[in-house]
N, C-alpha and C positions, 0 to 999 in steps of 0.2 A: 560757158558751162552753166552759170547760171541762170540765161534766162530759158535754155532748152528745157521742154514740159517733159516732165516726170518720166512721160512712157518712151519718149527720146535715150532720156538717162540710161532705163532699164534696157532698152537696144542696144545702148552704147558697151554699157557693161556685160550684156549675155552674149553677142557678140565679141570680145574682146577675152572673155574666161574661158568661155564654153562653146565659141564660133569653131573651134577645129576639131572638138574632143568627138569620137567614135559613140557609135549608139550601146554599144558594150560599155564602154565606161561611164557614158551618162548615166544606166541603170544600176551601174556600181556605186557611182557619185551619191546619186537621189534616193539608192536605197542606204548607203552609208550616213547622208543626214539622217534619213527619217529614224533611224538608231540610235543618231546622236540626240536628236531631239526624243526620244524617246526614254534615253537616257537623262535627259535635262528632266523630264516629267518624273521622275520615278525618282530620281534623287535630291530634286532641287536647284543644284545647279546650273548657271547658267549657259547655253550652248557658244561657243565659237566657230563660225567655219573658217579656215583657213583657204583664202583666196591664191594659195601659192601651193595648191595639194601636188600639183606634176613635180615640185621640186625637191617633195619631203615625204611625198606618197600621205600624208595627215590630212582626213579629213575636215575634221572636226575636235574639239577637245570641250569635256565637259568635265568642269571639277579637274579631278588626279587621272579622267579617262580619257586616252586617245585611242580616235576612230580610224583606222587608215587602210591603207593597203599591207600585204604579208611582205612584198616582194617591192622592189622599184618601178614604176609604170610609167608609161607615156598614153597622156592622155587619148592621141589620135588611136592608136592601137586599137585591135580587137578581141585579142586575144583573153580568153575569161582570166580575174585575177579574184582572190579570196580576202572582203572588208574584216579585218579584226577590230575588238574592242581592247587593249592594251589597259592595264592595273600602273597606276603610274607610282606609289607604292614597292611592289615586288617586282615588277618588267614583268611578269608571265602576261600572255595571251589568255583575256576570260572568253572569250564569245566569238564567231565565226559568223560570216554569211556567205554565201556564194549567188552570184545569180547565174538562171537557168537561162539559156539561147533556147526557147522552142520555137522552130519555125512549124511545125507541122504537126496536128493532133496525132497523126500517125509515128512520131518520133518523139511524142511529147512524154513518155512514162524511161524514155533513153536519155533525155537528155534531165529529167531530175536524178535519176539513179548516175548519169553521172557526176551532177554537182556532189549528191550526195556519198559517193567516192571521192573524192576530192576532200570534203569536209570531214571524212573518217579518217583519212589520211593527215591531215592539218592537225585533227587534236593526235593523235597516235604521235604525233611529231612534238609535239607541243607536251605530251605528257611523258615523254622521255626526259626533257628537261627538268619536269618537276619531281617531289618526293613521295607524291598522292598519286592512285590511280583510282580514276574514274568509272565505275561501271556503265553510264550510260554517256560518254560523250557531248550525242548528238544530243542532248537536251540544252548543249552551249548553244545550237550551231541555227540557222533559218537558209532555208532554198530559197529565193525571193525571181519572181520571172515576170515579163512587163507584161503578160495574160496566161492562163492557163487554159487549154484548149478544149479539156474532155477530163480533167483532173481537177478536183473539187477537194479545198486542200482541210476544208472542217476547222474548228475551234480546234487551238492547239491543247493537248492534253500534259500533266506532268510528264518530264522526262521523255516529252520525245520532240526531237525536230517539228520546228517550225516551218514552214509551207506557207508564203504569200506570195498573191500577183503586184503589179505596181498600185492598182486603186484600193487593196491592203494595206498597203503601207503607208499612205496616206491617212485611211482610219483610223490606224493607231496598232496594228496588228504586232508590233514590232515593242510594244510596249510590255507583255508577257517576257520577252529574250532580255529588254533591259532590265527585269525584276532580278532575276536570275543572274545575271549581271553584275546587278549588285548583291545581292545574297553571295554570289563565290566570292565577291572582293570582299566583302566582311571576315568572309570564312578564311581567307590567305591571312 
């Protein structure tokens, strides 16, 4: 192990984590760090990923926040699953992502309308539990899709869903949600 050069390593390990996971869960995976590290920016704290997420659904945990999945997942699957951001404080759910499957410009405004059903649904479900109801929800919540084809998703505005492709999230697009993020967790 030692004397293999660096880019070996990095083979050995992306390979070995990420060698069988589905390309749905990759862009659930990568858009759940870039939240977590989003998260680390916006609070301070430092980010963790957790190299064991197929076993605990945890992406990542920054400070008292964990990033994960809503539901139990297996990484090879395909099936869409909804990243939440977890108040480790109160247990409620602050913040929501789904990502969008657009295969095709022509099915591309079907398949954000349906993450974004999905994510209506998830806080509606999430705010039965709590004592507070929420007028705008989706201001928790981001559609995140690995391109968008004919839909041009603009600077996010207060109070409404966030809208990024995969090379948004990388810029930091994901950084407005972690604000907000922390703002409810102060506010619990």
């Amino acid at each position: 192990m030692r004397r293999l050069a660096p880019f070996a390593l990095r083979r050995i390990v992306l390979d070995a984590v990420l060698g069988r996971t589905g390309e749905q869960r990759l862009l659930e995976l990568a858009a759940g760090l870039s939240l977590a590290q989003a998260l680390s920016i916006v609070s301070g704290h430092p980010m963790v990923w957790n190299l064991s997420a197929e076993q605990d659904g945890i992406i990542a945990k920054v400070g008292f926040f964990t990033v994960g999945w809503n539901t139990p997942v297996h990484l090879d699957a395909e099936d869409p699953r909804i990243v939440c951001v977890q108040d480790g404080h109160s247990g409620s759910y602050l913040a929501f992502l789904r990502c969008a499957q657009v295969l095709s410009a022509d099915f591309e405004s079907e398949a954000i309308r349906l993450a974004t059903e999905s994510l209506v649904a998830e806080c509606r479900k999430e705010a039965k539990k709590g004592p507070r109801f929420e007028e705008t929800p989706l201001a928790n919540c981001a559609v995140v899709s690995f391109r968008f084809l004919k839909f041009d998703p603009g600077e996010p505005k207060v109070n409404q869903l966030i809208a990024a492709d995969f090379d948004d999230i990388g810029r930091g697009r994901l950084v407005e949600l972690a604000r907000r993020t922390c703002r409810r967790s102060s506010l619990s």
